[in-house]
N, C-alpha and C positions, 0 to 999 in steps of 0.2 A: 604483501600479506594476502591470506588464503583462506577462505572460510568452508567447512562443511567435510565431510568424510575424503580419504584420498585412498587409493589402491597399492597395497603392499604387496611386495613381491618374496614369495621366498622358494629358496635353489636350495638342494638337497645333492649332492654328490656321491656316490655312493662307488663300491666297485662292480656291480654290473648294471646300473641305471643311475639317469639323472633325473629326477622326480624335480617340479617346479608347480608351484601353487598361484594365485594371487586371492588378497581378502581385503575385500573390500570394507570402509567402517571401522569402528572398537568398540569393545567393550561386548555387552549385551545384542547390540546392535551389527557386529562384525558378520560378516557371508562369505562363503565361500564363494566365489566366481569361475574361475578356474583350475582345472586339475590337470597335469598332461604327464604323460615317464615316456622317458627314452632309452631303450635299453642300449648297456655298453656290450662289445664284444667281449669274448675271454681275452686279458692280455691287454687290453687299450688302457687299464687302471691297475695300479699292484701300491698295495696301502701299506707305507712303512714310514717310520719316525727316522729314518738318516738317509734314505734315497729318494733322490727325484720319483715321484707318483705319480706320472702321466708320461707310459711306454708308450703311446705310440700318438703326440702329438696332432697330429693330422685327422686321425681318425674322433678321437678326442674335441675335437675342434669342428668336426661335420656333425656329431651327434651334439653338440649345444646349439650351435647353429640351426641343426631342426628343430630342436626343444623351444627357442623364442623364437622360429619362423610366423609373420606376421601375428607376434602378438605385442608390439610395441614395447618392448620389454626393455629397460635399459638401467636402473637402480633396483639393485634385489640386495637381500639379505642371504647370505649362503652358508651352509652347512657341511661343513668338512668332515669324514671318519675319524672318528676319538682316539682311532690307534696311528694318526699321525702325528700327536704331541704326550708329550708329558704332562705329567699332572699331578700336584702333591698339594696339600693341605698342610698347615702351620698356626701355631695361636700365639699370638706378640703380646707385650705391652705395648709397645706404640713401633710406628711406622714413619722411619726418617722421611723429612719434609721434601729436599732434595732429590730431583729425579734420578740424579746417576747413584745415590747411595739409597733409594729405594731397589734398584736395576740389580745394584748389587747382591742388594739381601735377595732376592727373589731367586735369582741365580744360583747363592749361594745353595740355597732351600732346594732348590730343583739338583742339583748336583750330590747335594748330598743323601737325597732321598735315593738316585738311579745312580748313585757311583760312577757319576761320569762326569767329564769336562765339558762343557753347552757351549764352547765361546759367539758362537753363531746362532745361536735359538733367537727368536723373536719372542718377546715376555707381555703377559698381560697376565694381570689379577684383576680377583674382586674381594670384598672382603663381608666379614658376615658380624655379628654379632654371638661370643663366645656362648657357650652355655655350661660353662664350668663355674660363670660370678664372678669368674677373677676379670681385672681391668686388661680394655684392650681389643683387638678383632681377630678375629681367625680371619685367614686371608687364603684365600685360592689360587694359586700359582701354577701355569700352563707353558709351556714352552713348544716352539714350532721352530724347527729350522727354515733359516730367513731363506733357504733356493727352494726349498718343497713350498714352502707360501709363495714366493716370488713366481713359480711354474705355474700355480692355480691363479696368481692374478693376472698375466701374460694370456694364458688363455680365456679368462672371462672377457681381457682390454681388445682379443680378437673378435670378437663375437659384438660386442658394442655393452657388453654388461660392464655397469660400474659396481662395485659392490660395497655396500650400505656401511656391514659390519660382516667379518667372517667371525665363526663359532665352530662348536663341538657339537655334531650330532644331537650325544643322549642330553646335555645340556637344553638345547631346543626341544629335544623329544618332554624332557619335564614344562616344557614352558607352555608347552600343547592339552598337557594333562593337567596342567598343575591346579586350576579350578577341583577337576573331580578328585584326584587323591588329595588332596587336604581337608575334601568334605566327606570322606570316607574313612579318613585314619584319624576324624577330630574325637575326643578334644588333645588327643598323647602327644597326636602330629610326629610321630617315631616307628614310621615303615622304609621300606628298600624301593628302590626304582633298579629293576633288571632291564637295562638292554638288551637286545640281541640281534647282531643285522648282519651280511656278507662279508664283514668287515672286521668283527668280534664281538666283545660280551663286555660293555662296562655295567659297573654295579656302584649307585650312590645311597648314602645311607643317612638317612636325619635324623636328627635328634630335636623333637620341639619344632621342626618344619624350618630347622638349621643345614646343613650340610654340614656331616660328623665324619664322612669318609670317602672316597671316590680310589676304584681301582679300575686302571683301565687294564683288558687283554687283548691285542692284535694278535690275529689268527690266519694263515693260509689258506685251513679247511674250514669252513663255514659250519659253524656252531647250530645247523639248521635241520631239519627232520628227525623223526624217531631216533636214528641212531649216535644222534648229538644228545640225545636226554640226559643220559650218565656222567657226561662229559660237562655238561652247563650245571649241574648236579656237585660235582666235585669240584668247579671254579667257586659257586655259589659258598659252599663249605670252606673253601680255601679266604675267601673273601671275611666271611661271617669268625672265624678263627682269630686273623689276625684280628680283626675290630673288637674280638671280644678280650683279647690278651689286657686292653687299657678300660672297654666300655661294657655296660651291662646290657648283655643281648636279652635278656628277660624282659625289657621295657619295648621292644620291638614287635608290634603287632599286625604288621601288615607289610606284604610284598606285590608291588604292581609291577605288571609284565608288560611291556611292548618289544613285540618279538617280529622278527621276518619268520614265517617258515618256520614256524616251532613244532613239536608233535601235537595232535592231538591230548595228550596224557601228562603234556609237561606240566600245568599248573596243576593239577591233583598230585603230582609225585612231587612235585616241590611243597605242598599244603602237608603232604606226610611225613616228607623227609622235613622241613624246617618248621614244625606248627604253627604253621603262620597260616593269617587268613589271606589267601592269594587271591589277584584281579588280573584276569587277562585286558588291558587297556585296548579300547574300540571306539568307533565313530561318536558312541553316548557319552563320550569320555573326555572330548571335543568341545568346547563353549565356541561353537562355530553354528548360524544355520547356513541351510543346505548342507549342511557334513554328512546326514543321513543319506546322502546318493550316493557317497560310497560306500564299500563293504569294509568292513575290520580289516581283513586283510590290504586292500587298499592306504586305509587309513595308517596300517600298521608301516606300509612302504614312507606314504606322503607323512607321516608325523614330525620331522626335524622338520622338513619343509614348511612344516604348519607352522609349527613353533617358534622358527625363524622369521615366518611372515607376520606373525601374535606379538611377538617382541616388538618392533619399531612401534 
């Protein structure tokens, strides 16, 4: 047994950097201590939900290796791109007790959301509290194919990283924010959390400070500078559409952005295009101290990382 604060680690993956954190404490008390990125080559990382995601091995495996060079680094929390699983939401009565006839429905739910077969996906949920009043949990269902996770755990077990828990990026990116956007969207607690990184654009949506929607998009071309505005513009709409086919988007009053490399102009065109009141998310936005030593833009890199090392 162990008494007093201990040091978290969290690993951020990205496709052209691995960003790694550690924070030191909880709660009120939590610090930032360390911040370090290691940029990937073009081509060392290619983010897909049915192929292996680490082209070039070797090189892959020297940029970790510098990323924890002399920082004792060896239990982290890691943060994988959102566009390497699947992900659908569901609302049950109840949730068979049995793990292989839970495996099942979860599967089932995942297949039938993306019209595919998964026999091979590795599954985890969580489940939430419905806000419809009827009995029962809405449950969150994620699927990863077990050789794309088996690749990223192969290359952490090279390097001497154990990892804690692996996650979903914008998942962590909410964990990082989550203090400030619920004390900005109170008392409705019914705004959007936009992603936006190298990797693609997921969009979550609560209800009540619920999760009422989650769409993921993986992208080639990076959703990033001015001339992605139009483009993050008409996922957002595409996104806001289907959610509104079953729910009332009138109740939605707020959309928080953490973005890589956004336009200058994206939050005012999204504030015009959806009347919503938008928040670019930044360092202030962090229940970390020492956060203020980095820039927004930084924080906007290091956020999953954050949010992965805030979790444990």
């Amino acid at each position: 047994m162990a008494w007093g604060p201990r040091v978290r680690v969290g690993l951020d993956i990205a496709p052209d950097a691995l960003t790694l954190v550690r924070v030191h404490g909880r709660g009120r008390r939590a610090v930032l201590v360390d911040h370090r990125v290691q940029p990937l080559a073009p081509g060392v990382l290619t983010v897909s939900p049915v192929e292996k995601n680490i082209v070039n091995p070797e090189a892959f495996g020297r940029a970790l290796a510098a990323l924890c060079d002399k920082s004792r680094v060896s239990v982290c929390a890691v943060s994988l791109p959102d566009s390497v699983a699947r992900a659908t939401l569901f609302d049950t009565v109840t949730l068979p007790a049995k793990a292989d006839e839970l495996d099942r429905l979860i599967r089932w739910h995942l297949e039938k959301a993306f019209a595919l077969d998964l026999p091979s996906s590795a599954l985890v949920h969580q489940t939430f509290p419905r806000t419809d009043g009827q009995p029962g949990p809405r449950v969150l269902a994620m699927g990863v194919e077990q050789a794309i996770l088996a690749q990223y755990e192969d290359a952490l077990a090279d390097v001497g990283l154990e990892p804690r828990v692996i996650g979903l990026a914008t998942f962590h990116r909410f964990n990082a924010h989550r203090s400030s956007m619920t004390r900005l969207a109170h008392p409705g607690q019914q705004f959007i959390l936009l992603a936006i990184t190298m990797a693609g654009l997921t969009i979550l949506i609560f209800e009540g400070g619920v999760l009422g929607y989650v769409r993921i998009k993986g992208t080639r071309r990076p959703l990033t500078g001015g001339e992605a505005t139009d483009r993050v513009l008409e996922e957002v709409e595409v996104s806001l559409n289907a959610y509104g086919k079953e729910k009332d988007l009138s109740q939605i009053t707020h959309l928080f952005l953490s973005a890589i490399d956004p336009a200058d102009d994206l939050p005012q065109r999204l504030e015009e295009r959806l009347h919503l009141a938008v928040k670019a998310l930044g360092a202030k936005d962090v229940g970390l101290q020492r956060i203020a030593a980095l820039s927004d833009l930084e924080v906007a890199r290091a956020a999953a990382a954050l949010g992965a090392a805030m979790e444990g």
